[in-house]
DRENZATI-968679 format. One record per residue (C-alpha): residue in one letter; x negated, y, z negated. Coordinates in steps of 0.25 Angstrom, whole numbers, plus 5000, padded with zeros to 4 digits. Example, Ala and Ser with C-alpha at 12.3 -4.5 7.8 and 13.67 -1.06 7.14 Angstrom:
a495149824969;s494549964971;
This chain:
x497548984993;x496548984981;x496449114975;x495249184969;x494849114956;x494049184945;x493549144932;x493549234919;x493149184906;x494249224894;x493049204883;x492449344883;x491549304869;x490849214879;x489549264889;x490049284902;x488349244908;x488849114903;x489749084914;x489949224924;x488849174934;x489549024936;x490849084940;x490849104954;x489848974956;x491148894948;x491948934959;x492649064954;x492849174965;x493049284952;x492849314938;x493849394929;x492849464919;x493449504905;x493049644899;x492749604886;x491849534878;x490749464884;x491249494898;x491549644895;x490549714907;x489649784901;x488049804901;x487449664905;x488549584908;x488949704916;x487849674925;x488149544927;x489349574932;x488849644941;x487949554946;x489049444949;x489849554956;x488749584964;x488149434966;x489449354968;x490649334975;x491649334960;x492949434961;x492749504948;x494049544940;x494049604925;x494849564915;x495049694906;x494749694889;x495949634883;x495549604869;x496149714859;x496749784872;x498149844873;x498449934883;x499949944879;x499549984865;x500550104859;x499350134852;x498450244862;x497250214856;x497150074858;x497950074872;x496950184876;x495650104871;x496149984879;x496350084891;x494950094888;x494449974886;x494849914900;x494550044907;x493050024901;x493249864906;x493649924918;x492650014921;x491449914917;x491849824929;x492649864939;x491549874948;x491349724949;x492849694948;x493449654961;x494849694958;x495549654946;x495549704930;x496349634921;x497049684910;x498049644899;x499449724898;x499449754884;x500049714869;x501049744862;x500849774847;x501649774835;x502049924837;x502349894853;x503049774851;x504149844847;x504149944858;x503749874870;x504049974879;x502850064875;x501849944876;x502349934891;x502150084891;x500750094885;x500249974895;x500750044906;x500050174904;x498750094899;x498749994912;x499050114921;x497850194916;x497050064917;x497750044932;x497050184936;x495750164930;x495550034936;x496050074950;x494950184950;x494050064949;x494449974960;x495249884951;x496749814949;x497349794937;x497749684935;x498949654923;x499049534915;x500049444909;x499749404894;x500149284888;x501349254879;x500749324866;x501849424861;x501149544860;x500649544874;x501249604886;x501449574901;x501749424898;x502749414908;x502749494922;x503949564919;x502949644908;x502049664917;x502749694929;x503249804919;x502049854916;x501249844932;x502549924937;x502450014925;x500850064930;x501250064944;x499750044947;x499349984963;x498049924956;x498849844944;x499449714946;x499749574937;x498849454933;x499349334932;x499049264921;x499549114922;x499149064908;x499649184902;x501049164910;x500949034904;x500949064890;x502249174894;x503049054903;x503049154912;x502049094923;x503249084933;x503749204931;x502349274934;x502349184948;x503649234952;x503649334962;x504749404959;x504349414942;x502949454945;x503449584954;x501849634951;x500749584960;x499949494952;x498449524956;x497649434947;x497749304940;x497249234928;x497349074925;x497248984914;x497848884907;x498448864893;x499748784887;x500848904888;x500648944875;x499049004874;x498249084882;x497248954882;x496449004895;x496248864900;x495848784913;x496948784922;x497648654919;x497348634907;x498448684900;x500048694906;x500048804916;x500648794928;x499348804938;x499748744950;x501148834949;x500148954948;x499248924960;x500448894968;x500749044964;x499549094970;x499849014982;x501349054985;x500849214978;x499749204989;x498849254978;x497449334980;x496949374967;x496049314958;x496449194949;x495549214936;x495349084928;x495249124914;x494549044905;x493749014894;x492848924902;x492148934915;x492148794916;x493648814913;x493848904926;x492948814934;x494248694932;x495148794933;x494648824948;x494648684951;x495948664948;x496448784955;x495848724967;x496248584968;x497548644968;x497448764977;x496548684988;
């Protein structure tokens, strides 16, 4: 089985019109828009969404602001203007969003660090609000796992199993991110069924050394992508699988590879 391959381009400095309306002729069955920057939807690129929801066959899915965004802040004005911030992204786009929003689990700061326990508490009350807001709109949640950076959360599935079972949501679940389990050496751990006791609902790929988040083609760095695609195999997958890259040349041999080896 091949699943659904989208395509979401992790440069939001660069003009989305520069590469949006090759995407589904590349071959891509989805595009993973990011809500800020250049892609944030909003007045005429707006539009143009809208006229590729309408004029193509691309599963939309959104990936919620992350830049300056803490939803496990201790601090109530920053936690509640991240609350904000993605219930704003939300709201822009949900009508051509087939599914899926994206968002980050939260940091922890120099205060938080030392009490993790109300970071946990604080990212749950934040993503159950956000879980509400975006089931009103037609839309999953879907939680992701960070890379191996310190001071972020949910880089292993025991954080984040912690903190989906602490929302208790029916429209919040995991995305897999395999370059980010990478970077944590905790790939096998997330493809183990019995470790990852959330549904995982949404995938991102790349590649990079184990080390940084270097959003390469796949097979470009040391990830293990024929262990991941035998994993949608065996998990008898459905979701998208979003190829995050800088490129879309990048994402176009990515796919490539992806199907030489899934055909």
């Amino acid at each position: 089985m091949i699943p659904k391959i989208s395509f979401s381009a992790v440069d939001a400095t660069s003009n989305p019109v520069e590469w949006m309306y090759r995407i589904e002729d590349a071959g891509f069955q989805g595009w993973e828009i990011v809500g800020e920057g250049e892609q944030k939807v909003e007045g005429e690129f707006k539009e143009r969404v809208r006229a590729i929801s309408e004029t193509t066959n691309l599963i939309l899915s959104l990936h919620s602001p992350l830049s300056d965004i803490n939803i496990a802040s201790v601090n109530e004005r920053m936690r509640e203007e991240s609350i904000r911030q993605i219930k704003e992204c939300i709201d822009a786009a949900y009508e051509f969003i087939a599914d899926i929003c994206v968002v980050h689990p939260g940091l922890f700061s120099p205060l938080t660090v030392q009490m993790p326990e109300k970071a946990f508490q604080k990212a749950i009350a934040s993503l159950t609000t956000i879980c509400d807001f975006a089931a009103e709109r037609g839309l999953r949640i879907a939680l992701e796992n960070l890379t191996s950076a310190k001071m972020l959360m949910g880089r292993d599935p025991e954080e984040l199993n912690r903190i989906v079972r602490g929302v208790n949501a029916d429209n919040l679940g995991l995305c897999l991110d395999v370059a980010h389990a990478n970077t944590t050496k905790t790939l096998d751990e997330f493809l183990n069924k019995k470790a990852t006791a959330v549904e995982i609902i949404h995938m991102h790929a790349s590649d990079n050394f184990g080390a940084d988040d270097l959003h390469l083609p796949l097979g470009e760095g040391n990830l293990d992508y024929k262990k991941v695609l035998a994993w949608i195999k065996d998990y008898e997958y459905h979701g998208l699988m979003v190829l995050e890259l800088y490129t879309l040349e990048g994402g176009i041999e990515s796919l490539a590879l992806i199907q030489k080896h899934l055909t």
